[in-house]
N, C-alpha and C positions, 0 to 999 in steps of 0.2 A: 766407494767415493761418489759413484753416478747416485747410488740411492740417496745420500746424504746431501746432495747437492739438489737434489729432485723434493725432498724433505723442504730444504730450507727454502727454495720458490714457492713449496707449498705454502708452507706457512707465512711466506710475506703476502699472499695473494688472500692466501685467508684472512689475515689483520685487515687487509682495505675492503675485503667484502665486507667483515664485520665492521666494519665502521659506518657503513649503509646503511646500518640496519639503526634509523634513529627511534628516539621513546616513544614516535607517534605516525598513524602509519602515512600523514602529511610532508612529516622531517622525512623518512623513509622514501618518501617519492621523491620527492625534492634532492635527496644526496642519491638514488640512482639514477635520475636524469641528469644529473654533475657527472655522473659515472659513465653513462651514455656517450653524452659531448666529449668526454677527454678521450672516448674511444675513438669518437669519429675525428676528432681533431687529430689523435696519434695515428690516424691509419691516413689519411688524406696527409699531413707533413709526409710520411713516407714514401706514400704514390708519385707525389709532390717530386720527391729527391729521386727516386728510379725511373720516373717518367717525366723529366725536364719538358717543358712546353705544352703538356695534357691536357692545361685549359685553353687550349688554342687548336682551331680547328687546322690539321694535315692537310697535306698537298694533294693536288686535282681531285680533292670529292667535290662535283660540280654542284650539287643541291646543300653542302654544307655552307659554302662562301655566298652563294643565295640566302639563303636566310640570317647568314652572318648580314648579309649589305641591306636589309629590309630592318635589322638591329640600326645599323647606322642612320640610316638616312629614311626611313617611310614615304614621307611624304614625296620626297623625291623619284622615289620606285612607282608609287604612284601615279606621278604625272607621267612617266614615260612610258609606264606597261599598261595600266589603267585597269580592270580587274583580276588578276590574275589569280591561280588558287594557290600559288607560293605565299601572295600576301594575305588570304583570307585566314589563315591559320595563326591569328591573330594571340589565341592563349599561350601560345610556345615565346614568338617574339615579342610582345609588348613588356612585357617584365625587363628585358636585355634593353629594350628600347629608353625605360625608364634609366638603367645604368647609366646607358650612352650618353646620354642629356645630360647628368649630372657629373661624370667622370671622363677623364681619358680613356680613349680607346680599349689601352691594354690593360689597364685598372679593372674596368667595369666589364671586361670580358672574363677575369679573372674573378670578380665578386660576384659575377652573375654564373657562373659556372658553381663556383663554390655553396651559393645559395639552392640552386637546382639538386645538389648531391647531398646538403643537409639536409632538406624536406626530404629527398628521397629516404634518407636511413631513418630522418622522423616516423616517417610512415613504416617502416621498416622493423622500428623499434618499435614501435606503440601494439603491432599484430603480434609480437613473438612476446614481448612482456605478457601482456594478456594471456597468452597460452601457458608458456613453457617458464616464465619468471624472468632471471634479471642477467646469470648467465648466457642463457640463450639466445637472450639478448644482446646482448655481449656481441656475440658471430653473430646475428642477423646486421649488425650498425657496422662491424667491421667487412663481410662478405657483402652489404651495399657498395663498400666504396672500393672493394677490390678484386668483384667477380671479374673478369675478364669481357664479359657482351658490357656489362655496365660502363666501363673503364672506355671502351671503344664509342660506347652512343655517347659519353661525357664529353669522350675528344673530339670528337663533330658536334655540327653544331645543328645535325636533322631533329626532325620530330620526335621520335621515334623516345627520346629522351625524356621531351616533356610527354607522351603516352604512357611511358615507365611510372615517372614519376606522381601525373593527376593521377593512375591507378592505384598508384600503393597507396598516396593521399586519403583517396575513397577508400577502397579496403579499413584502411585504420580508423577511420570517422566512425564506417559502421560496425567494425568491432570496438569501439568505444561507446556505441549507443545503445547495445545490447545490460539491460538493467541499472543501465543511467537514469533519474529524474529529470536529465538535460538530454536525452533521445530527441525528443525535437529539433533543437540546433545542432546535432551532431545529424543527424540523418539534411538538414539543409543544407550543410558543409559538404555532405557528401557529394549532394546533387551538385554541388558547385564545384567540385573536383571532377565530375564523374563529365560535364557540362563540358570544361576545361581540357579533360582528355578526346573529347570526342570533335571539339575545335581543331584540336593539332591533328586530327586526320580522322574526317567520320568512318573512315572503315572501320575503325575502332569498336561501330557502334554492334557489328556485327561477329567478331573474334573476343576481345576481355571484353566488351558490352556485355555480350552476351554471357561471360562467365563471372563478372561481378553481382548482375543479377541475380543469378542462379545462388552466389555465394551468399548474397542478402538475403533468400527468401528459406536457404538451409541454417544457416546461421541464426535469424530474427524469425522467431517460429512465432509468431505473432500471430493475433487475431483478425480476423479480414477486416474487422473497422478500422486496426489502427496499421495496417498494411495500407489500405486504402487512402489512410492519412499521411502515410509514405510517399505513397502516389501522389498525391497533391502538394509534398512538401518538395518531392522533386520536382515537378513541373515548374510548381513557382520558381526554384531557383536556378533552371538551365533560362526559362522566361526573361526572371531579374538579369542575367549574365549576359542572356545574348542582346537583349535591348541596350545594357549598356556598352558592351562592345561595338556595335553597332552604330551608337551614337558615337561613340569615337571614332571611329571609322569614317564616319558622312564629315566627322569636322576635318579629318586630317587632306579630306578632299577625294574621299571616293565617289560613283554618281552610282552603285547598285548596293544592295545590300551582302555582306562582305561575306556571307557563308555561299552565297550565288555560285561562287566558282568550283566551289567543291564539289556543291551538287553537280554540276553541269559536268564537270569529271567524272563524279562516279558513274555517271548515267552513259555518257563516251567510253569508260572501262568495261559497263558491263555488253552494252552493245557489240565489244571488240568481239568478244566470245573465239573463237577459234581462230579469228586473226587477229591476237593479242602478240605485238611484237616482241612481248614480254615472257610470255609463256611458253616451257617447254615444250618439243615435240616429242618427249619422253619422258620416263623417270632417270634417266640413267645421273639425274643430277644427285640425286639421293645418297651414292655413296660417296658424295664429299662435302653432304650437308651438315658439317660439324655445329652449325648453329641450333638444330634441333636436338642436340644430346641432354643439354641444361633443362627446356620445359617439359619432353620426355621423360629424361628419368626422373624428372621432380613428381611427375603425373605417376608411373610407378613406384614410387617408393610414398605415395602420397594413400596409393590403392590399397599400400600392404600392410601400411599402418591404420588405413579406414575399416581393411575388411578381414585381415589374420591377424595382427596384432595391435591391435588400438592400444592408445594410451590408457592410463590407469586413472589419471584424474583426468574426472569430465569436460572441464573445459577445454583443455589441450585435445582431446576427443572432440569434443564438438566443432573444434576451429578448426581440424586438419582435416573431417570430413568436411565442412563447408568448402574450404582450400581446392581440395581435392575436388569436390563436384564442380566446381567453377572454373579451374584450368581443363579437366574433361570437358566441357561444354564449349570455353577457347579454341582448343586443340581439334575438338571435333568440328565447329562451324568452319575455321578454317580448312581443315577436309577438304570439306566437303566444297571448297570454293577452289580449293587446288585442284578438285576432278574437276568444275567446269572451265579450267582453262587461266585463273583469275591470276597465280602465280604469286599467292599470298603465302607457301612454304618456301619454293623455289629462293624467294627475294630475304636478303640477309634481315635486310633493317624491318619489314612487316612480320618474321619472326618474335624479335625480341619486344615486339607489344606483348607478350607472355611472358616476360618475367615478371610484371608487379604482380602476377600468381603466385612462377615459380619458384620465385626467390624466399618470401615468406614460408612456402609447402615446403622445401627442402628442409628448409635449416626445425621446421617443425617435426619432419619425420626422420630425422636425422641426429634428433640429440634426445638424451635419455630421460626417460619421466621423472624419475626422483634419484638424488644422487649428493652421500654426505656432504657438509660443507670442504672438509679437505679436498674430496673429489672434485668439486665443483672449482677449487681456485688452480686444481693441475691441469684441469680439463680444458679450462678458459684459455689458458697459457699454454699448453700442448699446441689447442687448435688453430689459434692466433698466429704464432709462429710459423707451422705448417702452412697457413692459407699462403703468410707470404713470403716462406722460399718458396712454394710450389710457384706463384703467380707471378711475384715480381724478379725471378731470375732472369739471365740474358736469355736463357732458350730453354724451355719447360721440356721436362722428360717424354711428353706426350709428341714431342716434335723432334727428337734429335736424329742423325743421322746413324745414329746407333743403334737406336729404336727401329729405326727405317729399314735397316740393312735385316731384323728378323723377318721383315712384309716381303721380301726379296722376289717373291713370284708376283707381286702385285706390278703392274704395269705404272702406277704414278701413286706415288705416297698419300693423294688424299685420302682414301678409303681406311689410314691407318687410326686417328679418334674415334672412328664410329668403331671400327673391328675393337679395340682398349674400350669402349665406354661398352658395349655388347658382353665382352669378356668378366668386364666388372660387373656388368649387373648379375650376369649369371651367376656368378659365384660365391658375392653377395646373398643373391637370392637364396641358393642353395643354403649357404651357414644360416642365413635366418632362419631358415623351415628347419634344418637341423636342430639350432637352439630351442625354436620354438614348441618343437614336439618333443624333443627331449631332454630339454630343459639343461643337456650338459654345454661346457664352455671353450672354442679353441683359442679365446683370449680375451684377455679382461674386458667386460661389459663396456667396461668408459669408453674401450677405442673403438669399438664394432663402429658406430654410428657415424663417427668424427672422420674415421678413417675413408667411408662410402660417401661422404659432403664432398670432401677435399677429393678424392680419385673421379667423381663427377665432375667439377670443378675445370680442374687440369684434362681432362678429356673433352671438353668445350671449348678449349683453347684453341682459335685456329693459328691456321702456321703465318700468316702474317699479322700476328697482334704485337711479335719481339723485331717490328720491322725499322727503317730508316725513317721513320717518324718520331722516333724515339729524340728527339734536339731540341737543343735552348735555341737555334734558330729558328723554330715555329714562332716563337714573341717576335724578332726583328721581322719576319716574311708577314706577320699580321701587320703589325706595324707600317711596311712600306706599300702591303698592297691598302692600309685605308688610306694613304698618305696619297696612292694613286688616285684614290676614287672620288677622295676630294678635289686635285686637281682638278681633274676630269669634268665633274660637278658643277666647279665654278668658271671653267674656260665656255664649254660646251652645254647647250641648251639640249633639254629630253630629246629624244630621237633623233640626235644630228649626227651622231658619230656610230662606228665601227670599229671593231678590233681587230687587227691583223695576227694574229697569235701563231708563233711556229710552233707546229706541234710537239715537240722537243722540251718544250721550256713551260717549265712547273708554274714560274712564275706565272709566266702571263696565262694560264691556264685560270690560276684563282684569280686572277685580275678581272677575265672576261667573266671568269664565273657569278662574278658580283651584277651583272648587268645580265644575267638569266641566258650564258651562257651564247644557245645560239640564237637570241634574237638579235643582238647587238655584234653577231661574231662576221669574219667579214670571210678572212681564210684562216687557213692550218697549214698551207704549202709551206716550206721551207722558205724563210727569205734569202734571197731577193725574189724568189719566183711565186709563180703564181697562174693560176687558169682562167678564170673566169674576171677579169678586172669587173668590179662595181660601179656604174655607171649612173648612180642615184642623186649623185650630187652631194653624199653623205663627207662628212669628214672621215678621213681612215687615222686610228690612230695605232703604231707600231711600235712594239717592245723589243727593246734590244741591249745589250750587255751595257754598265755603266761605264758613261765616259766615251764612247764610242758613236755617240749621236751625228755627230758630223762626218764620220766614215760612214755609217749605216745613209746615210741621208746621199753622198755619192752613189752608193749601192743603188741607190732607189731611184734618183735619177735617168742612171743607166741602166737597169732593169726597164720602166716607163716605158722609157726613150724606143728599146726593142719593139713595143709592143703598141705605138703610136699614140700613147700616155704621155702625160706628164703631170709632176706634181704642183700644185697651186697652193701659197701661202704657208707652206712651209716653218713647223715649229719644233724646237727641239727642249722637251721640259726635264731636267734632270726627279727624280724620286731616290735621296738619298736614304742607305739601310747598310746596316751593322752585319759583319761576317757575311758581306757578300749578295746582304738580300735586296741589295738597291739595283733599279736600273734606269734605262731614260725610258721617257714616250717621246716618240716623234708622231707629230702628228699633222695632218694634210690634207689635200683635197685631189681625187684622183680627175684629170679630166682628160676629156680627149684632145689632144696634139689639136687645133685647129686649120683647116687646109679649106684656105677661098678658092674654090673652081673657076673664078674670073682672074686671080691674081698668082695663085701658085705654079711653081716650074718643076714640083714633083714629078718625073715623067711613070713616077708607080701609080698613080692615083688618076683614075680616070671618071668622067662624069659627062652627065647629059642632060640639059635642059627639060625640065617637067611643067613648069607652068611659074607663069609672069603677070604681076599685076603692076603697071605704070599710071598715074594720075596724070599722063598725057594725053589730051584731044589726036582725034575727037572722037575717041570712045574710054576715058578715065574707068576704070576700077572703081572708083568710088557712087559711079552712077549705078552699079549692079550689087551694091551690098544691101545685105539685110538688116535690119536693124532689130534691136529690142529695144523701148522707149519707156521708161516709165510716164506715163500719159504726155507724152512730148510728140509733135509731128515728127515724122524721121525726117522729112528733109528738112530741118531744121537742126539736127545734130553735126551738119558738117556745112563747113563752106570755105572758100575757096577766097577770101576778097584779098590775103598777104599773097598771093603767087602758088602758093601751096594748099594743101585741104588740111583743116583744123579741125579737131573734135572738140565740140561743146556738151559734157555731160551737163543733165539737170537734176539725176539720181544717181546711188552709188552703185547700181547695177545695170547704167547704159552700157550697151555695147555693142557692134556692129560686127558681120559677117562675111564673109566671100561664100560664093554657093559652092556644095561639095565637089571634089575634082577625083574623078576614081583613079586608082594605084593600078598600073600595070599590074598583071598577075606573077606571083612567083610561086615556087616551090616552098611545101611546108616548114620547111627547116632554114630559108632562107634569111638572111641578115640583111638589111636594107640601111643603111646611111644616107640619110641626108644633108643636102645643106643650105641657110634659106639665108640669101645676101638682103638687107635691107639700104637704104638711102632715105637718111634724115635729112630734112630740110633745115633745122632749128632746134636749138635744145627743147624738153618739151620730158615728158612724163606717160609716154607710150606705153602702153601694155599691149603685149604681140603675143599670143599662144597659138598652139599647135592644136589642133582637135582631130580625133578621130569620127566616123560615121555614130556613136556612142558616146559624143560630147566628150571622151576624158582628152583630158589634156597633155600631151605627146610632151611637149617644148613650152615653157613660159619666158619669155623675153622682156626686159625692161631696157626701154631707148629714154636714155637722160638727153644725150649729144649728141649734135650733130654729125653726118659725116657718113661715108661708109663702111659697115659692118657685116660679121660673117660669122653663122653660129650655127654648129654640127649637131648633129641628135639622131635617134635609133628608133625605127620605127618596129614594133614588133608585128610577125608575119602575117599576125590573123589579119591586120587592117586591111577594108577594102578601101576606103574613103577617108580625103583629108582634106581640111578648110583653116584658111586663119582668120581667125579673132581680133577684134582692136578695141579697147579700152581704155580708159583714163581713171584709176583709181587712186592717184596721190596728187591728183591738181583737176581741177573744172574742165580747164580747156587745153588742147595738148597738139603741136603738130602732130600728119599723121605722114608716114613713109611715101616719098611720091615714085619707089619702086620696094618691091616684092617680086624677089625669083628662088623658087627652088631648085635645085640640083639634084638628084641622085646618082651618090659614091659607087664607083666596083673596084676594090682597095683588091691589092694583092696578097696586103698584110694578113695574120693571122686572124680569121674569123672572131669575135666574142660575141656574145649576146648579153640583148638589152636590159 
């Protein structure tokens, strides 16, 4: 009944092959790229249905919701970070970018994912067609969109994706230019993929750079003139790309040229050298580097079919050694940079730059040279099947605790894929060289091959690929976190704000992640609490459970309150989201509790007169300041004739000085609070700063009103010397203060720094 039933799939798979096959070998291309698409369409619906939210990047990968928010908003990233080398990588987001503008969020993050994973098996399909024909083809379009590393770089939103992807691109170009009369434009395309990969991360240029090449130069056995013409057709086109990226770059409002950052990176990376915080103090990582099993054993079974048993038709022969020499060359450069420390095997995602090698080499050395048309339609449909129960089950055999419980003397389960993918190869290897020197069979030819793809495959799997990311709630948590970011965007001007993020909460993890994590992060304490309050004057804004804003906001209050804080302007913005993934921002200004040492009855706070300036006779302050003029007499910038001294600017950078007054000494670690009371005469347009012996400015003051005032600030320990400033820069002429006293605090309260 199984034979019969195994019969009749054959033969309905045979009828649709043959239907391929049209009277002209035009029609013929044309109905197996129909054949191609419906692959990748039936294999992506399914991923689609087993991995609900796939094309939405997971929870806390900090550099994925980066580059997700560089999709959204650029220019805005820009103003706020100004070059950074998240946003120089310009070929990965610009395309997502284009979505964005033109779709909804959750739309164009879903057609722009789905576009990245068709090029990919494009490229995918075009190398294995070429070799091996239309079957094997077949598994290479469906093994793009359901390897397991591929599946993971599609669900973030790193580079790492588009490296995959412009590699396979190129690869396919230049196996299509090989005996083309359109070599020309297919080796341009190339460079324009190739250009394209090495934007999204120039290491690139050194790991598949380096094995693309190699693959170009074994593959296109070319004459040095029209090699040389190679050469020329690449340069032009990384040239053409990167000037026009470039231009877009200067328009959307960058001031350096946009690849700037990378270099400057990688130059910092290699400088780290042994104090790379990145880099192992050992190998002991190696036995739980399940990421390396995929280009590894593609690189050996790629050797064994280049150098014991090659294919039987030359082209398929010629493509796997190319293949082969070019992920050797990957494999190897990378080496050799994990010996100097670089952590280019250690690190998951600079791995899987090797699959637009290994993916193609596999599925080349791994499916059979010639093989009847019956064979070829059970084969297709054997493999197909197999790839996804093994891959898209709830928990792959390669990870059960079943499995686990044979590794029993192993100290911690990770070292169990690499010991299975070790096992398989050997064993493999062994019936190969058996088969191949004795030419007898321990089972039918069709599975030998199919069987060593899919047990590599499932041996690559690491153990959190079957994890809690698997949700339809990845779409709502996209969803509310860009709903935050717009907020955010349109309340708050670049560099004003802070995230308060408890480290606990997933959410607000991708929240802040979008604003490049920790430049804009403020803390991770636990709320209410907190160690270091922020005293920059910055907005802080706080994530907390929906609906709960105005309790959260009591919290904060009396948290503050402990700590001689208190919050200023106080906002409470709801971010509504489906199944839970909604919350509020609150958002504020932290400042210090203010306490005038003339009027407060704090008996915790004590203070001591440091220095006074009064525009009383008959020795005024204002007869010992210095001035800066632009070609103005100075004694003509102040005068006295309403009762009080008035500033008269006549340029927009007059301004006048008190001479420096040296700081008491204190100890290194000392905290210093000050507080400088002023007395306005008249409303007026004062500007009062703080300066240190180094001009920066401590405190900047704006006196609109009359009246007496009082305003606290932190002086940091190095100062030796400090002087105030007066200026008038939103009116000509402006009272000036007819006293100025400092104070310095010795608070009992809990120390912070400035």
């Amino acid at each position: 009944m199984s034979d019969s039933r195994c019969s009749i799939a054959s033969r309905a798979l045979d009828q649709v092959i043959r239907l391929c096959d049209g009277p002209t070998p035009q029609d013929q291309w044309k109905r197996h790229t129909a054949l191609l698409i419906m692959m990748w369409s039936l294999c992506t619906v399914l991923l689609m249905q087993f991995r609900p939210g796939y094309t939405f990047p997971p929870f806390e990968l900090l550099d994925s919701w980066i580059y997700t928010s560089y999709m959204w908003d650029w220019k805005n990233q820009i103003a706020d970070f100004g070059p950074t080398y998240y946003g120089s990588r310009l070929s990965w987001f610009l395309p997502g970018i284009v979505f964005q503008s033109i779709l909804p969020a959750a739309t164009a993050n879903i057609c722009f994912k789905l576009t990245v994973s068709a090029l990919l098996a494009l490229g995918c399909g075009v190398i294995i067609y070429r070799g091996k024909g239309l079957a094997a083809a077949l598994l290479a379009v469906g093994l793009s969109v359901l390897c397991p590393q591929i599946i993971v770089a599609l669900h973030s939103d790193y580079v790492d994706t588009g490296v995959i992807m412009y590699g396979v691109l190129t690869l396919a170009c230049i196996t299509l230019a090989k005996d083309s009369r359109k070599w020309p434009g297919w080796i341009f395309l190339a460079g324009l993929c190739f250009t394209g990969m090495a934007i999204c991360n120039l290491s690139t240029l050194t790991a598949p750079g380096v094995g693309i090449a190699l693959f170009h130069l074994v593959w296109l056995r070319w004459s040095f003139k029209r090699q040389a013409i190679c050469v020329g057709l690449y340069l032009a086109a990384a040239g053409l790309l990167i000037v026009a990226i470039d231009f877009i770059s200067r328009r959307a409002g960058a001031s350096t040229h946009f690849l700037k950052p990378q270099i400057d990176m990688l130059f910092y990376m290699n400088g780290l050298k042994d104090s790379n915080p990145w880099s192992p103090k050992n190998w002991d990582w190696i036995t739980s580097a399940v990421w390396l099993v995929l280009p590894v054993c593609s690189l050996l079974c790629g050797l064994f079919r280049s150098l014991v048993a090659p294919a039987t038709d030359a082209t398929a022969r010629h493509l796997t050694l190319a293949l082969t020499c070019g992920l050797a060359a990957s494999l190897g450069t990378a080496f050799i940079f994990e010996l100097r420390g670089m952590g280019v095997l250690l690190l998951y995602y600079y791995v899987t730059f090797h699959l637009c090698l290994a993916v193609p080499l596999l599925v080349l050395s791994c499916t059979p040279d010639k093989r009847p048309r019956k064979e070829t339609a059970l084969w297709t449909a054997g493999a197909l099947v197999a790839l996804l129960a093994f891959i898209l089950c709830a928990n792959s055999l390669a990870h059960s605790k079943t499995l686990f419980g044979l590794f029993s003397f192993l100290k911690a389960p990770q070292p169990v894929p690499l010991i299975l993918a070790g096992l398989l190869m050997t064993v493999a290897g062994f019936v190969a060289l058996f088969v191949h020197f004795t030419g007898k069979q321990f089972m039918p030819k069709i599975l030998r091959g199919e069987f060593l793809l899919l047990g590599i495959v499932v041996c690559s799997q690491y153990d959190g690929f079957n994890g809690p990311e698997i949700s339809d709630h990845l779409r709502d948590r996209y969803r509310a976190v860009h709903a935050a970011y717009r907020i955010v965007a349109e309340h708050f001007p670049p560099r004003s704000f802070r995230y308060w993020i408890d480290g606990t909460q997933r959410d607000g993890i991708s929240v802040a992640s979008t604003k490049l994590w920790g430049y804009r992060l403020f803390t991770l304490e636990l709320f209410p609490d907190f160690e270091k309050p922020d005293l920059s004057g910055n907005t802080i804004i706080l994530l907390g459970a929906p609906g709960k804003g105005s309790e959260n906001l009591t919290r904060l209050y009396e948290a503050l309150a402990r700590r001689d804080f208190e919050p200023v302007d106080p906002q409470i913005m709801p971010v509504p989201g489906k199944a839970g993934a909604g919350f509020d921002l609150i958002s504020f200004t932290m400042q210090l509790r203010t306490y005038d040492p003339e009027r407060s009855t704090n008996e915790k706070i004590f203070s001591e007169g440091f220095a006074s300036y009064t525009s009383a006779e008959p020795d005024p302050y204002t007869s010992h300041l210095g001035f800066v003029a632009g070609g103005t007499r100075a004694g003509d910038l102040i005068t006295s004739e309403s009762g009080y001294p008035i500033f008269h600017r006549t340029q927009q950078d007059d301004h006048a000085a008190t001479h420096f007054a040296p700081l008491p000494p204190g100890k290194p670690d000392d905290v210093r609070e000050f507080a400088l009371v002023l007395e306005m005469p008249a409303d007026g347009a004062c500007t009062v700063m703080v300066q240190d012996e180094h001009f920066n400015n401590l405190k900047t003051i704006l006196l609109t009103s009359a009246g007496h005032s009082c305003h606290n600030f932190f002086i940091p320990a190095a100062v030796k010397e400090l002087r105030i400033v007066l200026a008038s820069y939103d009116q000509p002429n402006t009272p000036l203060p007819t006293r100025m006293t400092l104070y310095r605090f010795k608070r009992e309260s809990v120390a912070v720094s400035p």
